[in-house]
N, C-alpha and C positions, 0 to 999 in steps of 0.2 A: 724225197722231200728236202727241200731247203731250206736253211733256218738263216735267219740272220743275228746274228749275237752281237749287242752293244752292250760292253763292259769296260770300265775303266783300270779296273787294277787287270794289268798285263800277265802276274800269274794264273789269276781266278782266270784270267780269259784264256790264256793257254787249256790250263788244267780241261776247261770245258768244251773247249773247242777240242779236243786228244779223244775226249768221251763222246760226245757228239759223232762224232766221226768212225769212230768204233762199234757204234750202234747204227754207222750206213747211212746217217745223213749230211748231205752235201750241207758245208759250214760257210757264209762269208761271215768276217769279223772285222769291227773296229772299236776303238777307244775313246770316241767322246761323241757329242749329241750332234755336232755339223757334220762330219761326218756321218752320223747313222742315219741323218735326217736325208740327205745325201742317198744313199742306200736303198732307204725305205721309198725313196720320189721311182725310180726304178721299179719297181715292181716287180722283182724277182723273187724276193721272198715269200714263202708260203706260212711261214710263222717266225715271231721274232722273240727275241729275250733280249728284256731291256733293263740297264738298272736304272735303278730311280734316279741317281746322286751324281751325274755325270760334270765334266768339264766341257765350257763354251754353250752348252745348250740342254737344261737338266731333262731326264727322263721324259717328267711329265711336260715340261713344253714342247717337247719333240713329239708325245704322244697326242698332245690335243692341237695340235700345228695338219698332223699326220689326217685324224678324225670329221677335221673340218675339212679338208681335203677329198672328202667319201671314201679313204684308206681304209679297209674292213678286214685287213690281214688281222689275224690273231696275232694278241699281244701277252705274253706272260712275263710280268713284270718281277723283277729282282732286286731284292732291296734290303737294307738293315732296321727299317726303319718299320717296326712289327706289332708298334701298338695298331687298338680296334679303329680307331677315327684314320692311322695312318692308312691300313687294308682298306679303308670304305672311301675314300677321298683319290687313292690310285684306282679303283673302279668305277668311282662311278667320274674318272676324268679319261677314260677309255682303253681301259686293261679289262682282259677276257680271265685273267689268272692273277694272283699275286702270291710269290715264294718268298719268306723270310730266310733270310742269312742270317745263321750258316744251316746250309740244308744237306740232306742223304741226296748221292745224284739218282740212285737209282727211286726217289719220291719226282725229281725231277726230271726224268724220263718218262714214267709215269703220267705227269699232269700232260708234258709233252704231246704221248698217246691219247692224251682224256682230249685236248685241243685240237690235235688232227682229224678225229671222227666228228669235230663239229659240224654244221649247219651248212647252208646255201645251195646245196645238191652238189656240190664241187667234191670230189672225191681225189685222193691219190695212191694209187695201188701200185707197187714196185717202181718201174719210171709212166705207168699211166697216166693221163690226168681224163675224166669225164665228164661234162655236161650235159648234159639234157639229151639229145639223141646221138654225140659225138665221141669219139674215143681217139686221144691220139698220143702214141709210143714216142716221146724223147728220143729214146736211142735209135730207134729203127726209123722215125719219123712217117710212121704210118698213121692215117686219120683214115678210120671208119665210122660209117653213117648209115641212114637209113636205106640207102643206095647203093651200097657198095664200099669201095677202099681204095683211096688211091697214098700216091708214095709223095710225102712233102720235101722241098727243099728245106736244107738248112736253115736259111733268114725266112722262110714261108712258118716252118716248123717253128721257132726261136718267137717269130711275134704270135703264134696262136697259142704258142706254149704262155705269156703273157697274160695273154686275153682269157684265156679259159683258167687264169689263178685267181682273176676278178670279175669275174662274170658281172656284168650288171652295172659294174663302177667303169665310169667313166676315165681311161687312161689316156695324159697328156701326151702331145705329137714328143717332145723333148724327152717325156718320158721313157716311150716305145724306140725312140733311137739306141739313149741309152743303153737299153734294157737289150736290145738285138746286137745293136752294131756295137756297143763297146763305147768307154770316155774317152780312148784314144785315137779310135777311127775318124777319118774324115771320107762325109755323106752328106751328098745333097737332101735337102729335106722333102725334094718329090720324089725317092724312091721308096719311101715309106710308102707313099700314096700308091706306088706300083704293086709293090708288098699287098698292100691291102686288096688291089681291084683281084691282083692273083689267088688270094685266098677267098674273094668274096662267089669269085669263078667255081672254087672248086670246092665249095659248101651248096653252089646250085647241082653242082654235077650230081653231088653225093645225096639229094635230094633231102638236105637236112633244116630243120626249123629254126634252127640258130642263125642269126644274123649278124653283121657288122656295123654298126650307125654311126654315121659322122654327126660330131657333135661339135659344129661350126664354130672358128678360131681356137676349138682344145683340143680335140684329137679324137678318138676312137671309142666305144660301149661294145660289148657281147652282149646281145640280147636273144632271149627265146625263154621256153619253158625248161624250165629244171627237172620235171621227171622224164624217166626215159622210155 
């Protein structure tokens, strides 16, 4: 599981990013809200922690910037800021969670665990991730289906590893480059379209119900049914 962690004070962020990562989850980290917002366009994250009180771009702008976006990552929000109106005004501006500082980690590990078993049929078990009739290993980059299993490339694997963390939502073409090829690679923008025909190929092969939809001048949807 990936987290992405936006916090400003550079100890707290160490400190949790040490913990984090001790308990096995792949950590990226940054220190103010352009940057996280940055991060968060990506799509890499599987869950994020955000503090509210950030430099250049606060919390909550970056969180309803993110929402209006159809961003549906889980958010668990961090913050000092602990009264009842403070809790109800960070959720209902699109937080899944909100923890007051200063907190136990192992409470926030905890909520951590309570966020990952949420919703969407989207699941992540060891380096698994699963939708609807599909299943495919990170590390081994193998995708099984109703059909069978075949063995994915790297950048084949890297953008369905993407798509299957959003199912549903719409992810932009800039997005998906990012997200595969890396901010400092240089890539034509039709091999992504290659990327996709190659995976659209080997979801027929695998005779699975999950789909790929272009979503004309933005980029790419996973679509199908969510049980399996």
């Amino acid at each position: 599981m990936r987290i992405l962690l936006i916090e400003d004070d550079e100890k707290l962020n160490e400190a949790l990013c040490c913990a984090l990562r001790q308990e096995g989850y792949e950590v990226d980290t940054c220190l103010d809200g352009q940057e996280g917002l940055y991060y968060m366009e990506t799509g890499t994250a599987d869950l994020v922690l955000l503090d509210r009180m950030l430099p250049g771009l606060s919390g909550t702008q970056l969180l309803q910037t993110r929402r209006r976006a159809g961003d549906t990552t889980p958010v668990l929000m961090l913050t000092a800021m602990g009264t009842l109106s403070d809790r109800i005004t960070g959720l209902d501006q699109g937080a899944d969670d909100y923890l007051v500082k200063p907190f136990a980690m192992e409470e926030l590990m905890a909520r951590i665990r309570s966020l990952s078993r949420r919703g969407g049929g989207f699941h992540v078990i060891n380096d698994e991730l699963t939708w609807g009739d599909l299943k495919l290993s990170e590390s081994s980059c193998q995708l099984q289906g109703p059909g069978g299993e075949c063995t994915l490339s790297r950048r084949e694997c890297g953008l369905l590893c993407a798509l299957l963390r959003h199912p549903g939502q719409t992810l932009g073409r800039s997005q998906l480059l990012l997200s595969v090829w890396g901010p400092d690679t240089e890539v034509e923008d039709g091999n992504l379209d290659n990327y996709i025909f190659f995976l659209r190929r080997r979801l027929r092969s695998l005779d699975s119900r999950v789909s790929i939809q272009t979503v004309r001048g933005v980029g790419y949807r996973l679509e199908g049914t969510c049980g399996t």
